[in-house]
C-alpha positions in Angstrom: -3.2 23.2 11.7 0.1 22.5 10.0 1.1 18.9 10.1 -2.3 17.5 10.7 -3.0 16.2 6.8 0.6 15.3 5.5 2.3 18.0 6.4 -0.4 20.6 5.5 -3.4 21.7 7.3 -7.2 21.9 6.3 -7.6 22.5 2.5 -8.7 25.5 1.1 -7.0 27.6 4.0 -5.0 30.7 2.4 -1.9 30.9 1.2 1.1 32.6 3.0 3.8 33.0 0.7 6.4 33.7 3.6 6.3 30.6 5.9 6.2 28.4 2.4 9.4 29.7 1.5 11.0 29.5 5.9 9.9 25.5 4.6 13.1 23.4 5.1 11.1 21.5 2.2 11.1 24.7 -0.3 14.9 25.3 0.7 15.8 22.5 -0.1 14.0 22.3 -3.5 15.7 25.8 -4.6 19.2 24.1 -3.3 19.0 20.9 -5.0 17.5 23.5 -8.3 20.8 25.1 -7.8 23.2 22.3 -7.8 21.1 20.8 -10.6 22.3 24.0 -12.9 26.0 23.7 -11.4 25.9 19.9 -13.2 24.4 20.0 -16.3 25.7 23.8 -17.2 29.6 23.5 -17.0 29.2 20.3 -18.9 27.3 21.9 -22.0 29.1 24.7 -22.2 33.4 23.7 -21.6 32.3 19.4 -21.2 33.1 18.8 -24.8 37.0 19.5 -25.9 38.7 19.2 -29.1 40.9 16.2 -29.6 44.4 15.8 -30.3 44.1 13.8 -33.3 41.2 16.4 -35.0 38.9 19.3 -35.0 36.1 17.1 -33.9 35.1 17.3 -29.9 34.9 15.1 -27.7 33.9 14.8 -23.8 36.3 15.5 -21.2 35.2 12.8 -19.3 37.9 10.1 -21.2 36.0 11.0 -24.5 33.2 9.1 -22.9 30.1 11.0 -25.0 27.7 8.3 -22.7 29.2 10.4 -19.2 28.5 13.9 -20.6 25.1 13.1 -21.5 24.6 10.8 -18.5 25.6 14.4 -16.7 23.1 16.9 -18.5 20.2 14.2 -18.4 20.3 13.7 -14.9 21.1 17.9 -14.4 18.1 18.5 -17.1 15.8 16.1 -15.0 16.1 17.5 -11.3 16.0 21.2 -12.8 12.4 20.1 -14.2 11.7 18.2 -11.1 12.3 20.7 -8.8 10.2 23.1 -10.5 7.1 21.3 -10.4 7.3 20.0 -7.1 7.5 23.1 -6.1 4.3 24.4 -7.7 2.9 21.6 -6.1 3.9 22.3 -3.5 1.8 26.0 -4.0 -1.0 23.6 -4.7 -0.8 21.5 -2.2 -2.8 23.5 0.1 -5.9 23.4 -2.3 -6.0 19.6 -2.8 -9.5 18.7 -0.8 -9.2 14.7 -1.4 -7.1 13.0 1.2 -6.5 10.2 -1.5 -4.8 12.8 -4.2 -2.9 14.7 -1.0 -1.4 10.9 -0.2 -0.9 10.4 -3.9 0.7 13.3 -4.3 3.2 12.5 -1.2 4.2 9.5 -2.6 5.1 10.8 -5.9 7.5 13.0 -4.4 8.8 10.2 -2.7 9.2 7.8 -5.0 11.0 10.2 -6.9 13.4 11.7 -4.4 14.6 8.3 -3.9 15.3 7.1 -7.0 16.8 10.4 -8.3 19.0 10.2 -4.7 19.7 7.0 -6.0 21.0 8.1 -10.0 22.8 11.1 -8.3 25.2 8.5 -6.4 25.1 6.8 -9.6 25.9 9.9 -11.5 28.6 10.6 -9.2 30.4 7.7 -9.3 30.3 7.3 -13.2 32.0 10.8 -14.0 34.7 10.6 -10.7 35.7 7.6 -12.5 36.1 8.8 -16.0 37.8 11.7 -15.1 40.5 9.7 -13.4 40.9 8.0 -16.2 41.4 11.1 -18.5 44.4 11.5 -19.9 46.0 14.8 -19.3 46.0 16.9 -22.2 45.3 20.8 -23.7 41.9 20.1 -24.0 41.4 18.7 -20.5 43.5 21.2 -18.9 40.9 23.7 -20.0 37.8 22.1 -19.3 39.3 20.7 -15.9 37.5 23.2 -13.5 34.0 22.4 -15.6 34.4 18.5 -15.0 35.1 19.0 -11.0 32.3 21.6 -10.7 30.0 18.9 -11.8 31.6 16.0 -10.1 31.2 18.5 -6.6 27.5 19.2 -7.2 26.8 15.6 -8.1 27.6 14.7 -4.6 26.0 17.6 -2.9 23.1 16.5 -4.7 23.3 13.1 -3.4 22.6 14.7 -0.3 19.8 17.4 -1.1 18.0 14.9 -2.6 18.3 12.3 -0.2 17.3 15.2 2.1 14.0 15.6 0.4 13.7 11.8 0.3 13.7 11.8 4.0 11.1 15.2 4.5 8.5 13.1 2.1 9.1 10.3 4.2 8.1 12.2 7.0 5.4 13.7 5.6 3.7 10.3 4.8 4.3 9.3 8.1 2.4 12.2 9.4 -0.9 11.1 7.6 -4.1 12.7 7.9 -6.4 13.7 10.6 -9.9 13.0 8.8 -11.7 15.6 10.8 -10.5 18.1 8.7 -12.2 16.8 5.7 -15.9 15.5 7.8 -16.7 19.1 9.0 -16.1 20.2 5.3 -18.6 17.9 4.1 -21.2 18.4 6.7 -21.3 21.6 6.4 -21.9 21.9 9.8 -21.1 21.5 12.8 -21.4 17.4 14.7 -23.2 19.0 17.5 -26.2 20.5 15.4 -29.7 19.1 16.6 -31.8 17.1 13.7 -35.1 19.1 13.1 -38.0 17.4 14.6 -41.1 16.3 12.8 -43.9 19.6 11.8 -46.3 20.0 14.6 -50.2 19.9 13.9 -52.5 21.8 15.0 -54.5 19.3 17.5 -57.5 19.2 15.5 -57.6 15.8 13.0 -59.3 16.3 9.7 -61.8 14.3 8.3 -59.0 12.7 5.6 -56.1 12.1 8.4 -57.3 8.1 8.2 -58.6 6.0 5.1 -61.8 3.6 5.3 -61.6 0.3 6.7 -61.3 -2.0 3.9 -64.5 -3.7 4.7 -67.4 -1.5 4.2 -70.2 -4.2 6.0 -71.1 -2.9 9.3 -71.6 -5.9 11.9 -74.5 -7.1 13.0 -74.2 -6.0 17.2 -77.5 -7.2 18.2 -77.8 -10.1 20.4 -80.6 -11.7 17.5 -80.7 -15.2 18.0 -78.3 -15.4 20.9 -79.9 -16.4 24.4 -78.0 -15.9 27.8 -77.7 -19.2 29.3 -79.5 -19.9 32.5 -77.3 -20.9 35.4 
């Protein structure tokens, strides 16, 4: 029953490969993968430049070296993100606690957010050092690099705000403990308790114990006269 444990159904049910990837959740991992690449790959390979003064390179971004890296860090990060949220994604299925499911919901999350968060962030930080580049050889060459990774920085902002908002909804969603009581039973609620073993009628000799007294009282009416009326 999809939906009815945050986002997924009972655990342990099989895998099908071809509704995971129709999940507006797995497309959007494999977007935001994408755009991850488009940052952090133009910068390492045309982001640094020679300078005018000397053979030594520097970053197109205004020679800022703390923007370049600031770019492939953040690129590097949601490449490995995406990646393993999205084999847990392929796990997530199998999980049988409902604390590690919510765990797990929260983790993605908490980091959607704050990587939605360092995207704008991102953004921001190389638009404005590359208006204040001054034009040159170097950054006439590497110009198409710098706005390929200023473009995907804000198209990230909004993948990953995206995937902010489908965790949110997922731990909204909850979990619908049934799933996880009839897997513990074992059985089903409705199954009868099994009575207590019948005898046979007949009660043996050692069914009771001795009294604990062993004297046998004295019935007889010995020294006890009936009073005359």
């Amino acid at each position: 029953m999809e939906g009815a444990s945050f986002g997924a159904g009972r655990a342990g049910a099989a895998f099908d490969p071809v509704s995971f990837a129709r999940r507006p959740q797995t497309l959007l991992r494999v977007v935001s993968w994408v755009f991850s690449i488009a940052v952090f790959g133009p910068i390492v390979n045309e982001g640094y430049v020679n300078s005018d003064s000397g053979p030594e390179l520097r970053c197109v971004f205004n020679g800022n070296a703390g923007a370049c890296r600031f770019g492939v860090v953040l690129g590097l990060g949601a490449f490995i993100a995406c990646v393993a949220f999205l084999l847990l994604d392929v796990r997530f299925q199998q999980i049988s606690s409902v604390r590690d499911r919510r765990r797990a919901v929260l983790l993605d999350l908490g980091f959607s957010g704050v990587w939605s968060f360092l995207w704008f962030v991102g953004f921001c930080f190389l638009t404005n050092q590359w208006q204040r580049t001054t034009p040159g050889p170097g950054t006439a060459q590497a110009g198409d690099a710098a706005r390929a990774a200023i473009a995907f920085s804000f198209f990230s902002i909004l993948s990953w705000v995206a995937l902010t908002v489908k965790a949110l909804q997922r731990f909204r969603l909850g979990t619908d403990m049934s799933l996880f009581a009839t897997d513990q039973l074992g059985t089903g609620a409705t199954q009868a308790y099994p009575g207590y073993p019948v005898g046979s009628g007949v009660e043996g000799t050692e069914t009771y114990q001795s009294p604990p007294f062993t004297e046998t009282l004295d019935t007889s009416s010995k020294g006890y006269q009936v009073p005359a009326y």
